[in-house]
Short mmCIF file of the C-alpha atoms (twelve columns), coordinates in Angstrom:
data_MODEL
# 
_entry.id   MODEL 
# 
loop_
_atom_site.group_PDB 
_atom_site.id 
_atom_site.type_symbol 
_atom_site.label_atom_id 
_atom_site.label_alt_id 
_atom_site.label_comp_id 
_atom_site.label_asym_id 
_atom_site.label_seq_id 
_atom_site.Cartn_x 
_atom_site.Cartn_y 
_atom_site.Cartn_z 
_atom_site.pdbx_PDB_model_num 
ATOM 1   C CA . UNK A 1   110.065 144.181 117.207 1 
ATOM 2   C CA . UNK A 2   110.592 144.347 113.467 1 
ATOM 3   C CA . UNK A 3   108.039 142.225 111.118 1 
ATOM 4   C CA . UNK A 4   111.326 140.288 110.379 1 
ATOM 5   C CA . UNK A 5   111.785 139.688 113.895 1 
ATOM 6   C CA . UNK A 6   108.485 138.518 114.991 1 
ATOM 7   C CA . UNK A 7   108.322 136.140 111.616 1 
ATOM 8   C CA . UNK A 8   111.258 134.101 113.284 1 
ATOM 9   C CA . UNK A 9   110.129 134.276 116.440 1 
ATOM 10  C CA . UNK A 10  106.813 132.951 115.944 1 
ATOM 11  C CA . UNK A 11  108.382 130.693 112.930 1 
ATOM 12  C CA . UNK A 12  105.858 132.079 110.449 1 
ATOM 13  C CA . UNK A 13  105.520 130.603 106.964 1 
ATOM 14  C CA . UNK A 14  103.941 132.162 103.627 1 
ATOM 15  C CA . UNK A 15  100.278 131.777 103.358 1 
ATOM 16  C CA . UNK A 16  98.577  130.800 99.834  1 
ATOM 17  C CA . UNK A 17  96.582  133.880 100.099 1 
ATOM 18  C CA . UNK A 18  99.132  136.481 101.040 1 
ATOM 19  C CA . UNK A 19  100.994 137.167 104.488 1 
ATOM 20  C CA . UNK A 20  102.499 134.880 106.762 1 
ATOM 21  C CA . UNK A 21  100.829 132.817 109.401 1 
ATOM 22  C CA . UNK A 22  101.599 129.531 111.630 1 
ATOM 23  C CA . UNK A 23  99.193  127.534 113.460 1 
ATOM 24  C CA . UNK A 24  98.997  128.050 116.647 1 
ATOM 25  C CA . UNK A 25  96.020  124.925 118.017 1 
ATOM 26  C CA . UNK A 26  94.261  122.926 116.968 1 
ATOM 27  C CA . UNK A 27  91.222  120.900 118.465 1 
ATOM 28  C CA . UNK A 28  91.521  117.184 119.809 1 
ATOM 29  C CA . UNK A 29  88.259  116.644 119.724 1 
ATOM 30  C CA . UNK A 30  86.561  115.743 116.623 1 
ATOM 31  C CA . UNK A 31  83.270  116.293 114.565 1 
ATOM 32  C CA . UNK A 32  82.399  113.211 112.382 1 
ATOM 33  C CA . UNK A 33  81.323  114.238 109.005 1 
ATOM 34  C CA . UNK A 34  77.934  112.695 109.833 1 
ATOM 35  C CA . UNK A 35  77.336  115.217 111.881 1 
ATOM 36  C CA . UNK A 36  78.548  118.461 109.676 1 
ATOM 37  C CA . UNK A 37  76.313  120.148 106.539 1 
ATOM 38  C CA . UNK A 38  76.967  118.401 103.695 1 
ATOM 39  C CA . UNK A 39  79.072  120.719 102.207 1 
ATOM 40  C CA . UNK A 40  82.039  119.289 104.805 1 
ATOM 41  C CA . UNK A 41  84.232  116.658 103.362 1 
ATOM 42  C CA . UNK A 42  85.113  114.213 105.978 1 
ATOM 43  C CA . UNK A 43  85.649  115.510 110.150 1 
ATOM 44  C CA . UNK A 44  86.486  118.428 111.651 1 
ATOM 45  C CA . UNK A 45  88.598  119.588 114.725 1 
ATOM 46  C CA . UNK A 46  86.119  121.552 116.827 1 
ATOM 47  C CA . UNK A 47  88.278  124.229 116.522 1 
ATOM 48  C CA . UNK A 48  91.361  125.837 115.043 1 
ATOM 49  C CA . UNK A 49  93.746  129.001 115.822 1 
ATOM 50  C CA . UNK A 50  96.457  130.590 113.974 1 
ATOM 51  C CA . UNK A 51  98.983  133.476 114.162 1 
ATOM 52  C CA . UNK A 52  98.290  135.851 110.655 1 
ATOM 53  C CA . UNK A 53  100.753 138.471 109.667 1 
ATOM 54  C CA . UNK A 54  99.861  140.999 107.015 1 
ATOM 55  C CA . UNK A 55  102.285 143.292 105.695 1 
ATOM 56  C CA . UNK A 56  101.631 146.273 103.444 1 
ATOM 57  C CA . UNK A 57  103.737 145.284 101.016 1 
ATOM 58  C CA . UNK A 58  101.278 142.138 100.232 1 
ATOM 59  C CA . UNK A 59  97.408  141.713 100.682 1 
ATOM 60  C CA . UNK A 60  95.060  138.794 101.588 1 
ATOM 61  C CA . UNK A 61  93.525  137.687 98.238  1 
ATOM 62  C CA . UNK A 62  90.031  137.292 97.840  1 
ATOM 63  C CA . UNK A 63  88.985  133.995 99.080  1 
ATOM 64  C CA . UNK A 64  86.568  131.701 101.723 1 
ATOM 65  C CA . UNK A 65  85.902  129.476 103.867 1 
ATOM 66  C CA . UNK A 66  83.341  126.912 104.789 1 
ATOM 67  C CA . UNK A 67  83.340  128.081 108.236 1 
ATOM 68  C CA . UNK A 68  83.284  131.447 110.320 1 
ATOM 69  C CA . UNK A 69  86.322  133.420 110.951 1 
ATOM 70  C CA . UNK A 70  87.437  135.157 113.671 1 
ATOM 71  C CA . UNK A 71  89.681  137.936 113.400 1 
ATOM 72  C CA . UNK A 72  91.892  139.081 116.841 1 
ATOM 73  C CA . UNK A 73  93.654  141.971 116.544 1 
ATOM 74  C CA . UNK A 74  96.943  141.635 118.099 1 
ATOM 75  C CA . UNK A 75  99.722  144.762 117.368 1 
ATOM 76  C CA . UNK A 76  100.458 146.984 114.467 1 
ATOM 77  C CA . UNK A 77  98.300  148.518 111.769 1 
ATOM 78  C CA . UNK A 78  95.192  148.794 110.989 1 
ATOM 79  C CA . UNK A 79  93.658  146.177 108.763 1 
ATOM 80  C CA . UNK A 80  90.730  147.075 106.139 1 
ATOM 81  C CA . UNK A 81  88.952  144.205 105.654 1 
ATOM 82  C CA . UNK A 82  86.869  144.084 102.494 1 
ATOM 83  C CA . UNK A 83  83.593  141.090 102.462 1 
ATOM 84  C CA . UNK A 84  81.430  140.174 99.293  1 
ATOM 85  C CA . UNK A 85  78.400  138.240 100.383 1 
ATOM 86  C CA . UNK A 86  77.210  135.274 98.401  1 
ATOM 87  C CA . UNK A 87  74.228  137.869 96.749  1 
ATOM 88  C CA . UNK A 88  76.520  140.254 96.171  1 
ATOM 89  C CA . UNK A 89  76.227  143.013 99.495  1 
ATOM 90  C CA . UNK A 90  79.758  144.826 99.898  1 
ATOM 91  C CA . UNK A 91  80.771  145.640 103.085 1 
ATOM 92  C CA . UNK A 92  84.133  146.237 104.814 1 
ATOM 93  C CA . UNK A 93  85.375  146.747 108.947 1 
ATOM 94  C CA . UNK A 94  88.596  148.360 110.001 1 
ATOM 95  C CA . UNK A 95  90.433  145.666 112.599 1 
ATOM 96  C CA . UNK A 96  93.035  147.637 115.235 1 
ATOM 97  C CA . UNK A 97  93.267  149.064 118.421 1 
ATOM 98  C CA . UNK A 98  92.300  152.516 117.996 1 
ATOM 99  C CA . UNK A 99  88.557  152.390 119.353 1 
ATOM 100 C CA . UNK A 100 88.340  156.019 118.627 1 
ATOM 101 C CA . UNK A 101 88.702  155.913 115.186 1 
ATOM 102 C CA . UNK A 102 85.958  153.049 114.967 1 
ATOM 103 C CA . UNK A 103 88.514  150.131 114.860 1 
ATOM 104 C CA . UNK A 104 87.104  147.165 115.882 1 
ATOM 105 C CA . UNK A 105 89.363  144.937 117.755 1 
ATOM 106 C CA . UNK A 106 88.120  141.345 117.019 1 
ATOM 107 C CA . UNK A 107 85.698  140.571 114.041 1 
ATOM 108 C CA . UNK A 108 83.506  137.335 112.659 1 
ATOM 109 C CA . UNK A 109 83.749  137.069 109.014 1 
ATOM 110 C CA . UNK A 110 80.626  134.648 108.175 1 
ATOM 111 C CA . UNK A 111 80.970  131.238 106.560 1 
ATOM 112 C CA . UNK A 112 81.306  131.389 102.720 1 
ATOM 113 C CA . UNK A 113 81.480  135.092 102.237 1 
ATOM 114 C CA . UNK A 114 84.830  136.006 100.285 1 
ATOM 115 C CA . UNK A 115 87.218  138.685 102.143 1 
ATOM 116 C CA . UNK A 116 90.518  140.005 101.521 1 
ATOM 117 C CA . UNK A 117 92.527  142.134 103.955 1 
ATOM 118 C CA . UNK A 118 94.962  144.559 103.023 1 
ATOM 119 C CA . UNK A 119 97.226  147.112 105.935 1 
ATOM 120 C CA . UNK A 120 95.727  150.593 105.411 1 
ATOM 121 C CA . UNK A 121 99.440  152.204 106.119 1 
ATOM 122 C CA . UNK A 122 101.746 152.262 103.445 1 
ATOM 123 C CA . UNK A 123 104.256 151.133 105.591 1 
ATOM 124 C CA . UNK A 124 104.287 148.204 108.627 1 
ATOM 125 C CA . UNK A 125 102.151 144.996 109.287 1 
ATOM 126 C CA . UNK A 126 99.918  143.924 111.486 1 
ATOM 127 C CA . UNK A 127 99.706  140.420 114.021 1 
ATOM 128 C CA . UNK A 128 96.240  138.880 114.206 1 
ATOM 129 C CA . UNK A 129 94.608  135.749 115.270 1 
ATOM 130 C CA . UNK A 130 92.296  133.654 113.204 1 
ATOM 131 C CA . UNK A 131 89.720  131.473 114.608 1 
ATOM 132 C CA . UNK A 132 87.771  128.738 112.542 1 
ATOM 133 C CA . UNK A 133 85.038  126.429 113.829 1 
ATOM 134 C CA . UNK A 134 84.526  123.953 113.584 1 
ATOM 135 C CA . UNK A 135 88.547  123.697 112.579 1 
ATOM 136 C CA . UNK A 136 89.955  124.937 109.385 1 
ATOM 137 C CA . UNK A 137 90.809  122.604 106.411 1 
ATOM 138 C CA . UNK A 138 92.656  123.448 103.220 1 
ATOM 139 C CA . UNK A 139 89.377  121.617 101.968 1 
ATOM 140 C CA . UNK A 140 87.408  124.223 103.294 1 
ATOM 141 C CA . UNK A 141 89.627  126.630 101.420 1 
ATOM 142 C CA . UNK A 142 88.934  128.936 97.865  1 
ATOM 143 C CA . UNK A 143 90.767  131.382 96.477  1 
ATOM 144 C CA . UNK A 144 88.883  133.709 94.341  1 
ATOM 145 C CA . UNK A 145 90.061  133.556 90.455  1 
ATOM 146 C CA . UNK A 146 89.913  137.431 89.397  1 
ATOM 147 C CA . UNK A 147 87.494  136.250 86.101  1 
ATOM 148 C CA . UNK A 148 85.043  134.270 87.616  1 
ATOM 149 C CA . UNK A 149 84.603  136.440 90.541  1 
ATOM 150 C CA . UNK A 150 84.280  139.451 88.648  1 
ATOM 151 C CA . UNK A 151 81.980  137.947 86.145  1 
ATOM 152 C CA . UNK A 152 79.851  137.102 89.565  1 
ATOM 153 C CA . UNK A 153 79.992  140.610 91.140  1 
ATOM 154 C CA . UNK A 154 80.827  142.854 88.209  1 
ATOM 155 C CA . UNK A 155 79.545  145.923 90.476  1 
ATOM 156 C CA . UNK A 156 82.960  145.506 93.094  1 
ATOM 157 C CA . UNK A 157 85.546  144.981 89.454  1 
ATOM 158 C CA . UNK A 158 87.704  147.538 90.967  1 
ATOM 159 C CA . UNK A 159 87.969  146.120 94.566  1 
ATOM 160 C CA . UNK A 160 88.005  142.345 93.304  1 
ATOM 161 C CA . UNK A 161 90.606  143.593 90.968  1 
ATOM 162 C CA . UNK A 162 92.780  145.210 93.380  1 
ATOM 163 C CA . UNK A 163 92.341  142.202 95.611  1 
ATOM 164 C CA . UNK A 164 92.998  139.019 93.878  1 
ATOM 165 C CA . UNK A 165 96.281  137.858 92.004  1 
ATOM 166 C CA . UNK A 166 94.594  135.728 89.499  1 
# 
C-alpha cells in the first residue's frame, strides 16, 4: 500500500509535531489526579494508543511528554530516533525490522526527555504505534522552541536545529 493509501484507510490526520497519526484506544479506566505526581493536571486514562505515520518528506519535531512512550514498529522504514535528556546526555535508537542491522523493533522513550524522529531513507514512511501511560494529554504535550532549547543544550545546535521548526 502507498503512504496515501494507508492515510485513508486508517483515516489519519496531521500531527502538531510532524506526520500523521489517529488514535487508536484509549483507557476507560481512570487515574484521579490525586493519585498522579504533581506535575499532572487533572486525571488520566490508564492508558493510550495511537497509529503514527512518518514520512521522509517531514520529521517529528523536538518535543515531550509527561509520560513514557512506547514506540511499535509496524512496516516501512527505518526510523532514527534522536533523545536529549533533561541534563543534557544525547542518545539516539534506530526503530525497524531489520534485527541485523541493530534495529530495534519496539522502544520506551522515558518521561520528559525531548525526541524527534525523522525516516532515515530519502524516500517512503514508516507505520508505528505509540503507547503512553498513564494516557496521553495534549496537556502533557511540549514542543521544543528551536531558541530556548538550543540555549539549554547548545552542545546538540546542529541536531536541535535540524529537528525543530521553530
Amino acid at each position: 500500500m502507498t503512504k496515501a493509501e494507508i492515510i485513508s484507510k486508517l483515516k489519519l490526520e496531521k500531527h502538531p509535531e510532524g506526520g500523521y497519526f489517529k488514535e487508536t484506544y484509549r483507557s476507560a479506566l481512570t487515574a484521579e489526579s490525586a493519585l498522579l505526581p504533581s506535575y499532572f493536571d487533572g486525571s488520566r486514562s490508564f492508558s493510550t494508543c495511537i497509529y503514527f505515520m512518518l514520512t521522509s518528506d517531514s520529521f517529528s519535531a523536538f518535543h515531550r511528554v509527561n509520560q513514557d512512550e512506547i514506540w511499535h514498529f509496524y512496516t516501512g522504514q527505518t526510523i532514527l530516533l534522536h533523545m536529549i535528556s533533561e541534563n543534557g546526555d544525547y542518545s539516539k535508537v534506530k526503530i525497524g525490522n531489520r534485527f541485523d542491522q541493530g534495529e530495534i523493533p519496539q522502544f520506551v522513550v522515558p518521561a520528559k526527555v525531548w525526541f524527534s524522529a525523522e525516516i532515515i531513507s530519502s524516500e517512503g514512511f514508516a507505520l508505528v504505534g505509540c503507547t503512553v501511560s498513564p494516557g496521553f494529554d495534549f496537556k502533557d504535550f511540549e514542543l521544543a522552541n528551536r531558541k530556548d532549547l538550543v540555549k539549554k543544550f547548545p552542545n546538540h545546535k546542529d541536531i536541535i536545529s535540524k529537528l525543530t521548526r521553530v
